[in-house]
N, C-alpha and C positions, 0 to 999 in steps of 0.2 A: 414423563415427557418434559423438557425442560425449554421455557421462554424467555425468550434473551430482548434486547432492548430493540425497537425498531421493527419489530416480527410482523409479517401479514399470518394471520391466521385464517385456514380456510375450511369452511364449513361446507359437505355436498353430498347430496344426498336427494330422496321422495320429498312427501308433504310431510313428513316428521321433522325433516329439516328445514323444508321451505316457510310453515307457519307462518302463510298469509304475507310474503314478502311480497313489494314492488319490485316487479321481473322489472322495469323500466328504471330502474332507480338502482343500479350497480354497488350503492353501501347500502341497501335498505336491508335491515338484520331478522326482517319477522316478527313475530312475535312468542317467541319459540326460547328454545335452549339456547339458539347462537346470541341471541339479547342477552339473556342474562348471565350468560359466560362472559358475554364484552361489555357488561356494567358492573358485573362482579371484582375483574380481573381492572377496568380503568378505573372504578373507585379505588382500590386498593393500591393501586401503583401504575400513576399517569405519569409517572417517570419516564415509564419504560417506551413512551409514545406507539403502542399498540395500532396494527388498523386489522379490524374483519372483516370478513367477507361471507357473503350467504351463497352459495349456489343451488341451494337444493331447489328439485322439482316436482308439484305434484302430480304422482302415478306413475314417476321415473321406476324401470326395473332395471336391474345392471346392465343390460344389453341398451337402453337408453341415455343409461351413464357413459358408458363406455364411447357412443355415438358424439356425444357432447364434450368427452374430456381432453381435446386438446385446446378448446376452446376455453372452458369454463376452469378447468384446473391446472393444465401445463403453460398454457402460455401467461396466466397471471403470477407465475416461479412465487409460488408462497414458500415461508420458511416452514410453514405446520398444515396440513393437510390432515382433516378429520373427516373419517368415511361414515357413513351409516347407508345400508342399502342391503336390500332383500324382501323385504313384507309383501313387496307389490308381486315380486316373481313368486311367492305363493298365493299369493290374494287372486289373480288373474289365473294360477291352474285350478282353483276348485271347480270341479266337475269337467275338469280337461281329460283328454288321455297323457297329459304330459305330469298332469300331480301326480308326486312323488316318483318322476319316473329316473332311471340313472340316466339319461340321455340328456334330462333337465339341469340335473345335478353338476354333471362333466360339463356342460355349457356354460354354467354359474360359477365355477371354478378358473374356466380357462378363459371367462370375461373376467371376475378378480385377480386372476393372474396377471392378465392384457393390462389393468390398473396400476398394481403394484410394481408390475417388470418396469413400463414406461416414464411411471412418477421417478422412480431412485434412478433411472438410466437419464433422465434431463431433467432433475433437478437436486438438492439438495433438503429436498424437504425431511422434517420430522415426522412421523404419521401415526395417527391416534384412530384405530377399530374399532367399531362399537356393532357390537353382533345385534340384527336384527331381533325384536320380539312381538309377541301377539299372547295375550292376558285372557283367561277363558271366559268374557264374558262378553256378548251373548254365551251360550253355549255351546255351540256349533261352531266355535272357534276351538276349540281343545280337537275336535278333526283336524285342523292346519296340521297339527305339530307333524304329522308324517312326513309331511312334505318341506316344513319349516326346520323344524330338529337338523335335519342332515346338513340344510345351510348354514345352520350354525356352528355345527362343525368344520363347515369350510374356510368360514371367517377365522375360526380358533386356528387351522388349520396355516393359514396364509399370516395370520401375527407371530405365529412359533416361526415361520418358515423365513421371512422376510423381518423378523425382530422388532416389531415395531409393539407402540404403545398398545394397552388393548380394556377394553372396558365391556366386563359380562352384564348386557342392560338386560337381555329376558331372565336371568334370573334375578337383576338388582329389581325390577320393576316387580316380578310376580314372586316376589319374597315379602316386598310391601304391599302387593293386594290381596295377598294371604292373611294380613296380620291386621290390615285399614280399608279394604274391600277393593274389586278388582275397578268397580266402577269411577273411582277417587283418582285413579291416575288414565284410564285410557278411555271413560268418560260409556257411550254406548255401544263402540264396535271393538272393544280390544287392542286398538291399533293407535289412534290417533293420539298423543295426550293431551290432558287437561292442563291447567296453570299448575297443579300439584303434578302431574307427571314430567312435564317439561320440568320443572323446578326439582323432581328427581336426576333427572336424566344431567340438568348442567351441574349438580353437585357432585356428582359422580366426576362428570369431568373436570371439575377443579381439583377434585382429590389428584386424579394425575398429574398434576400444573408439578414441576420445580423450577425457580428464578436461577437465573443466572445473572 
């Protein structure tokens, strides 16, 4: 994904993205991954007079993205648009009839789609995926994946399809809580991160960064 001089970057997304931001405060960045992506990237090169943006919200599922996006991400025409969105559309069907249903599925696709078709048709932006994940601990999170799994393939799905950037986080994250424990990055529900898992999660994204 490459960042050129004067770029808004836009960050949107649940509470993975939101981290505790000022909804009242339009630059406020959280205290999450979009922080340390735009302390990272303006230490390094305040040349480039970068501005970010946070939109994430918490408990947002993509049918509440989708309700918010002309507000929150078309009409602000960022040059980079970074999605992260799904946890909640499975976190909200446990114990539904709709987990893991195809009728779920196909809703969650053709709300990504509603995202994707709209961004590239009015605006210009670059755009960076980052597949939804959930880390097995408690326990009783490794049941998600029936219903999470197949989202993730829709994300994979819609960056092949639409060519955009793409960042695999439920395997980057539960590759490192295999190896440094699950509890070190998503702390006690599997979902939320820690300083150590946000601090995964923006290094991942810098890896995709190229200057221009």
């Amino acid at each position: 994904m490459k960042v050129r001089k004067e770029d808004t970057i836009l960050f949107i997304g649940d509470s993975v993205t939101d981290a505790g931001r000022n909804h009242q405060d339009p630059l406020d960045l959280g205290n999450g991954y979009p922080l340390m992506v735009a302390g990272m990237l303006q230490a390094a090169h305040p040349e480039l007079a970068l501005t970010f943006l946070n939109r994430g919200v918490g408990g947002d599922r993509i049918g509440d993205l989708k309700t918010r996006w002309q507000e929150d991400c078309l009409a602000l025409n960022p040059d980079v648009v970074s999605i992260l969105i799904g946890i909640n559309d499975t976190w909200y069907n446990v114990g539904e009839s709709a987990f893991a249903s195809e009728e779920s599925f196909d809703q969650f696709e053709q709300d990504y789609r509603y995202l994707l078709k709209s961004l590239f048709q009015q605006t210009d932006a670059r755009v960076v995926l980052m597949e939804p994940f959930v880390l097995p601990y408690p326990k009783d999170r490794a049941k998600w994946r029936r219903d999470l799994d197949p989202r993730i393939q829709i994300v994979r799905k819609m960056a092949r399809e639409y060519q955009t950037d793409f960042i695999p986080l439920d395997g980057i994250l539960n590759q490192a809580g295999i190896e440094f424990g699950y509890q070190t990055y998503t702390g006690d529900d599997g979902v939320h991160p820690t300083t150590a898992g946000h601090g995964a999660i923006a290094q991942a994204w810098l890896q995709r960064v190229r200057l221009e």
